[in-house]
Backbone bond lengths (Angstrom), bond angles and torsions (degrees), N, CA, C in turn:
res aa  C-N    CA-C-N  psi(-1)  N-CA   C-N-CA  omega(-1)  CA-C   N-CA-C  phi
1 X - - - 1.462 - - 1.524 109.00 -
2 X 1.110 121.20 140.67 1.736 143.05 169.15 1.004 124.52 -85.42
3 X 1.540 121.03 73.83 1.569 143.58 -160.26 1.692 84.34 -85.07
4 X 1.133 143.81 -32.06 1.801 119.02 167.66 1.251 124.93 -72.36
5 X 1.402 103.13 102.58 1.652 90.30 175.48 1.551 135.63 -71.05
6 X 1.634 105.62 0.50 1.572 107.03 156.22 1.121 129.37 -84.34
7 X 1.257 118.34 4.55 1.918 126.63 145.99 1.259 124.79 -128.50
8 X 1.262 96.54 55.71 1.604 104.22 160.56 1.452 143.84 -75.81
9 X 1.152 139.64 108.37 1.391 120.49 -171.21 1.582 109.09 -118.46
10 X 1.398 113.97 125.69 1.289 153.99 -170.12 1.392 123.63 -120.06
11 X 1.817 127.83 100.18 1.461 129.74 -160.19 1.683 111.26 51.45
12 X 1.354 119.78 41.25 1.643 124.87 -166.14 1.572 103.69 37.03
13 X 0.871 113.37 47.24 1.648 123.75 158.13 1.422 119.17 -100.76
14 X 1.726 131.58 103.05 1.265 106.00 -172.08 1.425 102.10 -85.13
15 X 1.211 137.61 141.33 1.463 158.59 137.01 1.532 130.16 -37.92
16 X 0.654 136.27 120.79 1.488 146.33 -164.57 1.973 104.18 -116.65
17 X 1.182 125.68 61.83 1.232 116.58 -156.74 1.589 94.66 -93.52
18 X 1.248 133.24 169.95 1.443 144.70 -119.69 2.169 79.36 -108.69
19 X 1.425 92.22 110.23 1.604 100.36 -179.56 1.311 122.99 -60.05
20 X 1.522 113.63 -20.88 1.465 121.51 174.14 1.967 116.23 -62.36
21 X 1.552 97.98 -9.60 1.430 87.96 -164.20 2.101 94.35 -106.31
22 X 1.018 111.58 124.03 1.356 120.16 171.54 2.253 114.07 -84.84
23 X 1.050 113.90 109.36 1.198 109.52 -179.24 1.229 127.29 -118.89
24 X 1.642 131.18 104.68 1.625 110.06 -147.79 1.819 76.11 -128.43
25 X 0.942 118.35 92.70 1.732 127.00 177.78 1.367 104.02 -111.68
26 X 1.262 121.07 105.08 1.517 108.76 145.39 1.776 124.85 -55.65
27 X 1.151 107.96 132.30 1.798 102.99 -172.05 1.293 95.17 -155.75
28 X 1.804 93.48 132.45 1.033 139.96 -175.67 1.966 126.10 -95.47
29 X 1.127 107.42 115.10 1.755 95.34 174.72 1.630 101.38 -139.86
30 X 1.481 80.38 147.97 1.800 109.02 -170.97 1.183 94.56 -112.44
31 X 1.199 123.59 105.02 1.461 123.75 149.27 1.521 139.77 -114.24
32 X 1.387 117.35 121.09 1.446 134.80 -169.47 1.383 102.68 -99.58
33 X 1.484 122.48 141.22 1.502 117.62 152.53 1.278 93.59 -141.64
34 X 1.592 119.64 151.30 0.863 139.63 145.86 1.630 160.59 -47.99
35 X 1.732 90.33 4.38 1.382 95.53 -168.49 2.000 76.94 -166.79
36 X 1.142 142.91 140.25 0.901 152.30 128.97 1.827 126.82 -40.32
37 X 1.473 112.85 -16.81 1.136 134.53 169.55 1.211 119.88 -60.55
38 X 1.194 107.88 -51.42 1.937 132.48 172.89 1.186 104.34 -57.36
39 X 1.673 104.14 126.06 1.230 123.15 154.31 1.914 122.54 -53.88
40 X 1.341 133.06 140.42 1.518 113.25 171.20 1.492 92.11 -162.13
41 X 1.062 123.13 148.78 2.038 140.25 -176.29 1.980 97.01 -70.17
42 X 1.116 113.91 141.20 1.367 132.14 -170.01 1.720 97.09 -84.91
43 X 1.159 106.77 133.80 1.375 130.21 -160.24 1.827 99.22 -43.93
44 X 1.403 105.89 -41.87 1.787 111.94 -172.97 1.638 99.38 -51.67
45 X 1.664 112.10 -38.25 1.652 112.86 -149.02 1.745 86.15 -69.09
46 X 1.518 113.72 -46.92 1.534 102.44 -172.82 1.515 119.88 -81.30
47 X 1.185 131.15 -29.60 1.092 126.54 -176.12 2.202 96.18 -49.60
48 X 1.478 111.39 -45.45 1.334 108.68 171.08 1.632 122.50 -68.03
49 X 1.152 100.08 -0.52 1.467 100.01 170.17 1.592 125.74 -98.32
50 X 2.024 89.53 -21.50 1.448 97.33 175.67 1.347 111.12 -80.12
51 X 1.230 124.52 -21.12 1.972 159.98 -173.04 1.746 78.78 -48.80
52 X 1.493 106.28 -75.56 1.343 115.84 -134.91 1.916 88.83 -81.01
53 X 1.280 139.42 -60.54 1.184 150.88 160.68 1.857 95.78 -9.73
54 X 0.869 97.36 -104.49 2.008 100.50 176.75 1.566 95.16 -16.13
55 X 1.287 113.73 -82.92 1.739 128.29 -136.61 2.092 77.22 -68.68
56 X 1.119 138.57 -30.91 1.210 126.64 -172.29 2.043 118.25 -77.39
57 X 1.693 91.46 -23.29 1.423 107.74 179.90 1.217 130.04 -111.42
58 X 1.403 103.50 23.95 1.573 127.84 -169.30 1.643 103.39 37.08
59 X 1.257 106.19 67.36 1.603 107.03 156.60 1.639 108.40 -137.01
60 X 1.389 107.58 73.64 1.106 117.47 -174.03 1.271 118.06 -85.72
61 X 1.908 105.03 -3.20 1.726 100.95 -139.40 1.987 96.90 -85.49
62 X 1.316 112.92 -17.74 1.315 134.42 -171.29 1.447 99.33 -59.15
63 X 1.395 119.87 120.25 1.488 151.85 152.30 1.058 115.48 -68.51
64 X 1.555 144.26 -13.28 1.210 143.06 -162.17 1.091 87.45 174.89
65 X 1.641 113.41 126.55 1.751 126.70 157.73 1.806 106.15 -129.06
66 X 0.962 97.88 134.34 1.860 98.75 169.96 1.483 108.99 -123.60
67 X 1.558 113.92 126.98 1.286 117.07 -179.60 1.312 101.81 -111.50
68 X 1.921 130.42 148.75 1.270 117.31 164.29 1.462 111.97 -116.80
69 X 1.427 126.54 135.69 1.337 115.79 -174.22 1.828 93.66 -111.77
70 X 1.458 93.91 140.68 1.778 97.90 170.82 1.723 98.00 -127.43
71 X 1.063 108.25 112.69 1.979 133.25 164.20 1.873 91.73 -73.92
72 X 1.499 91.42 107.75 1.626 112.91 172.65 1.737 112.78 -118.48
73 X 1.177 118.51 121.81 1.386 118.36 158.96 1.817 119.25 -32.42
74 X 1.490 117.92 173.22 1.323 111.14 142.99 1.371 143.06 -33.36
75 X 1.132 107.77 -69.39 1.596 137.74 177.43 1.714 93.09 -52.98
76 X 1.325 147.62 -100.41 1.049 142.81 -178.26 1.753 120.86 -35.87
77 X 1.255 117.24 -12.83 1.615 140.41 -174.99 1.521 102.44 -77.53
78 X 1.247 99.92 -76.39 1.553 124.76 161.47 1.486 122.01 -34.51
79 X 1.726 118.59 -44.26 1.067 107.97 173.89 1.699 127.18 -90.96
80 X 1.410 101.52 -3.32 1.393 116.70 176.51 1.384 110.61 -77.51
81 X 1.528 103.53 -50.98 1.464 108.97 -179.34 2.064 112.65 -70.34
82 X 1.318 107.54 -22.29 1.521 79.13 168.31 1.621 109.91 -91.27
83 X 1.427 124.07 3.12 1.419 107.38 169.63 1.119 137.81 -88.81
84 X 1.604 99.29 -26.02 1.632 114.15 149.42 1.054 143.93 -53.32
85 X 1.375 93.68 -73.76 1.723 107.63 169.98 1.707 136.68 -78.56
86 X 2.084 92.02 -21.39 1.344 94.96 -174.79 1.702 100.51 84.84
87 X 1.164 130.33 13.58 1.747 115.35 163.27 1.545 113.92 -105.93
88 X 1.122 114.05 173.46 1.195 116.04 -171.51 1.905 104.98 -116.03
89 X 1.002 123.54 125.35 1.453 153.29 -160.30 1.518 126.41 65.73
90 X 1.249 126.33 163.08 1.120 115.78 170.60 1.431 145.65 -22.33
91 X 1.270 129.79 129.69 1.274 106.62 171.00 1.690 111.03 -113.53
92 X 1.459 126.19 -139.37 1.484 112.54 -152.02 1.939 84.97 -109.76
93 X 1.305 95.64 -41.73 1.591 81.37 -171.86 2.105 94.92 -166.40
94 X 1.295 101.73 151.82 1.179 91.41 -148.56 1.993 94.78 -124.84
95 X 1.382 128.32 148.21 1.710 100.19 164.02 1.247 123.70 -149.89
96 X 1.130 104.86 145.18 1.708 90.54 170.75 1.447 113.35 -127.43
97 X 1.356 109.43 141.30 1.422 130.97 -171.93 1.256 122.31 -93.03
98 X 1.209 137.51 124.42 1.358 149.92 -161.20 1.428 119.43 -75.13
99 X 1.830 103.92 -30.29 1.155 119.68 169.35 1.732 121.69 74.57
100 X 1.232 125.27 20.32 1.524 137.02 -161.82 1.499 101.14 -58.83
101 X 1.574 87.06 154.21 1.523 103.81 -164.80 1.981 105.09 -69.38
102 X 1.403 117.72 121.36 1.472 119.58 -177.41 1.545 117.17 -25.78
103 X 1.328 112.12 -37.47 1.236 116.41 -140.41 2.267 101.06 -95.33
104 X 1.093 95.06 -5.55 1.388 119.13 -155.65 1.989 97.24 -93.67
105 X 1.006 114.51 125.75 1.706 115.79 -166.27 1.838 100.64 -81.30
106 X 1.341 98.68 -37.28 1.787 96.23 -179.03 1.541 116.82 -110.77
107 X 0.956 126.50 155.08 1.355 142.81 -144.84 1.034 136.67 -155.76
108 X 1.413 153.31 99.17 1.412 137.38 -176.52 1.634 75.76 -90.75
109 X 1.742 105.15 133.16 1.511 113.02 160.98 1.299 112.75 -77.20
110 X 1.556 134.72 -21.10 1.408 134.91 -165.00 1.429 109.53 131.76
111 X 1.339 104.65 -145.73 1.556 130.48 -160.47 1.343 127.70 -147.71
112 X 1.304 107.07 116.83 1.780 91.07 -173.81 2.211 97.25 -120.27
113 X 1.065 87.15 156.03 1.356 96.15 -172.58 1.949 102.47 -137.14
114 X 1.712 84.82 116.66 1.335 108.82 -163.29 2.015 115.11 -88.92
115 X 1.067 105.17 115.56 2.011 88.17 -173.84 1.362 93.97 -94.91
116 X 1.660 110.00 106.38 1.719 110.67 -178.96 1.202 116.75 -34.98
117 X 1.507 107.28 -68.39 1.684 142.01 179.54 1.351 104.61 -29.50
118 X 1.301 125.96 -55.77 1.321 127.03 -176.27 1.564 118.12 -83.18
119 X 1.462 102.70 -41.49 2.197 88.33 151.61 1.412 120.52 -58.79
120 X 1.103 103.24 -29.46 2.202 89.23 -165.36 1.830 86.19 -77.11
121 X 1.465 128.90 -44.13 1.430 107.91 -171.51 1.191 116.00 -49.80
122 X 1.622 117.35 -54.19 1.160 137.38 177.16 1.953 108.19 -39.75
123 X 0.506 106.01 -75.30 1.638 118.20 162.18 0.944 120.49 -27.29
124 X 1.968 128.83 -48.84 0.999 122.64 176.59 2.007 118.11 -86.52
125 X 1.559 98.96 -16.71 1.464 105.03 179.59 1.693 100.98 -78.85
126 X 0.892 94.79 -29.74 1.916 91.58 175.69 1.776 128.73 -88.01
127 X 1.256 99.64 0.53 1.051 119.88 -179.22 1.734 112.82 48.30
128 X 1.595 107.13 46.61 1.200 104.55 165.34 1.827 117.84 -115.79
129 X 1.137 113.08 150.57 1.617 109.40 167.22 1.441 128.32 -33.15
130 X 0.856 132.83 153.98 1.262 126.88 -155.11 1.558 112.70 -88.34
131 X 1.400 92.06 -53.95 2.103 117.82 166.08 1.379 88.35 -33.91
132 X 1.906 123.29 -82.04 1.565 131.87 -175.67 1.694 111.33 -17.57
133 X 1.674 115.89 -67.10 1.499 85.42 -173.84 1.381 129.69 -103.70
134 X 1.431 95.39 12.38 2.004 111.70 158.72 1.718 77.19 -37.54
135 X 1.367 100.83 -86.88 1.324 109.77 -153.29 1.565 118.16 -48.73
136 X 0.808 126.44 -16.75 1.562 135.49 -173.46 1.480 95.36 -93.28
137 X 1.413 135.85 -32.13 1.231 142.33 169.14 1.345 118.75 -54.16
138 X 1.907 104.18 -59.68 0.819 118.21 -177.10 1.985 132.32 -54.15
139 X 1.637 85.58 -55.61 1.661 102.87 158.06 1.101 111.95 -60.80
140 X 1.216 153.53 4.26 1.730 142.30 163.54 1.021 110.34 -117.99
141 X 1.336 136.56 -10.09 1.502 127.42 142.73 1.745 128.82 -66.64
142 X 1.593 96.87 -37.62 1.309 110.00 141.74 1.603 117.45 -8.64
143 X 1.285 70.07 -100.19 1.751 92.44 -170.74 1.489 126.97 -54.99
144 X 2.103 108.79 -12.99 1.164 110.15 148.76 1.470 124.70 -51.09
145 X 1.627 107.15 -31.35 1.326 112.37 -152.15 1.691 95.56 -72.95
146 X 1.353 107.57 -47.38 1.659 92.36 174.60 0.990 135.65 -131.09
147 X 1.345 100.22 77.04 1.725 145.26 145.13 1.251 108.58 104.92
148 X 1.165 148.27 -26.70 1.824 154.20 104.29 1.726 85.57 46.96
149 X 1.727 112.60 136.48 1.258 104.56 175.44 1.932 79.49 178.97
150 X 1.768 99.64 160.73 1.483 107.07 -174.34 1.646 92.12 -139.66
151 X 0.846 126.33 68.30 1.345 140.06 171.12 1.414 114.31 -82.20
152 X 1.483 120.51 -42.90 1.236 119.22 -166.02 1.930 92.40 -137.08
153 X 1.274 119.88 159.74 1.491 124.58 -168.39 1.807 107.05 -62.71
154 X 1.381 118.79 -16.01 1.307 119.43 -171.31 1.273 87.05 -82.18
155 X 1.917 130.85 -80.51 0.946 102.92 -163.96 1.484 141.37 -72.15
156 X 1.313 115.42 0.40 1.455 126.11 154.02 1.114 124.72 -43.87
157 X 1.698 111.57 -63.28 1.492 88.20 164.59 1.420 151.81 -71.81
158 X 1.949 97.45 2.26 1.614 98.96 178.49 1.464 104.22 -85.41
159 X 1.237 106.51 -36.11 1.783 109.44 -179.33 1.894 103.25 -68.26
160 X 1.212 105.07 -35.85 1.856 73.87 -179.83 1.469 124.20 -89.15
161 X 1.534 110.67 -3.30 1.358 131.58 170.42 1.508 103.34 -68.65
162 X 1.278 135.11 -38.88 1.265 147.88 -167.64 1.843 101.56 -70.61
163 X 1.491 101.09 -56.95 1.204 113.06 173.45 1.440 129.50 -51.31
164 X 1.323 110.56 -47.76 1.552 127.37 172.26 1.450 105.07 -60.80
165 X 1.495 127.39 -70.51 1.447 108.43 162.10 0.942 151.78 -17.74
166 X 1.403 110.10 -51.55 1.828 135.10 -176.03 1.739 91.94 -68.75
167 X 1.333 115.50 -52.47 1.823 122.68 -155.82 1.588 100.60 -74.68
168 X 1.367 107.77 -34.73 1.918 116.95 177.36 1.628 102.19 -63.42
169 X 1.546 122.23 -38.41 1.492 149.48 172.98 1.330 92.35 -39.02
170 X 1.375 135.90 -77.83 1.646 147.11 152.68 1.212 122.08 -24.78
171 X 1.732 108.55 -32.05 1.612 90.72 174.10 2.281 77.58 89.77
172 X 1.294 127.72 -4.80 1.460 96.69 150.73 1.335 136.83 -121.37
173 X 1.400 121.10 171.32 1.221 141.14 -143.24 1.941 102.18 -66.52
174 X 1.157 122.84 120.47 1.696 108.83 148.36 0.979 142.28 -7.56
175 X 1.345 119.12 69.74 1.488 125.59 -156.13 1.769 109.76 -56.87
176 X 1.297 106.11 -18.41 1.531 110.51 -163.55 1.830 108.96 -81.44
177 X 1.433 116.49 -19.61 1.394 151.25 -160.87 1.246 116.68 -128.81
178 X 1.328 138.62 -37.65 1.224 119.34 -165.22 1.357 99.18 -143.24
179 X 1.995 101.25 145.19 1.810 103.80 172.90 1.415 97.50 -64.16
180 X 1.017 112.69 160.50 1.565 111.78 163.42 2.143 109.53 -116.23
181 X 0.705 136.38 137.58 1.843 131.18 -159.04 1.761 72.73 -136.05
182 X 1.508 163.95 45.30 0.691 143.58 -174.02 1.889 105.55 -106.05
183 X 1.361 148.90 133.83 1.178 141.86 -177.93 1.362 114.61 -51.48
């Protein structure tokens, strides 16, 4: 693992992340899917996504982070999201945060629970790569994880400003603005 985040490489994109920030995190990801069918990003691509997320949100101070990702069909998508949220069908990716005490260096941040089916559509109606909004998924569940939320127009725009950074970080496109046709 690539505990410097000024040589990070992400989709063979090297990264240039802001040299002032030192990040020596051991990080951890659990990933489950449900179907071997499902597409999902290889544990290295996120652990650099969790890299850049922290070192972008000044939560550098963490010695140990563990993230768990669960790859869910529709049908299991759907039933998560009406028990959570109370909506009715799937949504793209869903999380819950563990919430650890500030002061504490290691951390499980939580859990995010991914509805494949509904990224690859999403992906294909936007005409972006598929890898692209794993990752764009991925970083905004992220940022659910610590405490990041778009509920109201203020914090929307700090959380998708956060997002656009991190994805430009990659070398990708503004998901909020632009198709991306990139491989």
């Amino acid at each position: 693992m690539n505990n410097d985040p000024k040589n990070t490489t992400c989709f063979e994109t090297s990264i240039d992340v802001n040299s002032d920030i030192e990040l020596n995190t051991e990080i951890v990801v659990d990933i489950q899917s449900d179907s071997s069918e499902y597409f999902h990003p290889d544990t290295q691509d996120i652990k650099c996504w969790i890299e850049l997320v922290l070192a972008s949100t000044d939560n550098n101070h963490y010695q140990h982070v563990e993230v768990s990702l669960k790859v869910v069909g529709e049908k299991v998508g759907a039933e998560l999201n009406q028990q959570y949220r109370s909506k009715k069908g799937p949504t793209n990716i869903l999380s819950f945060p563990l919430d650890p005490p500030n002061n504490i260096p290691f951390a499980h941040l939580g859990d995010l629970v991914v509805c494949a089916p509904v990224v690859e559509a999403e992906a294909s109606t936007q005409q972006k790569p598929l890898p692209h909004h794993w990752a764009h998924m991925i970083i905004h569940g992220l940022l659910h994880l610590l405490g990041f939320d778009h509920i109201d127009n203020q914090e929307a725009d700090t959380m998708e400003s956060l997002e656009i950074k991190i994805l430009q970080q990659l070398g990708l496109p503004n998901p909020y603005t632009e198709i991306s046709t990139q491989p």
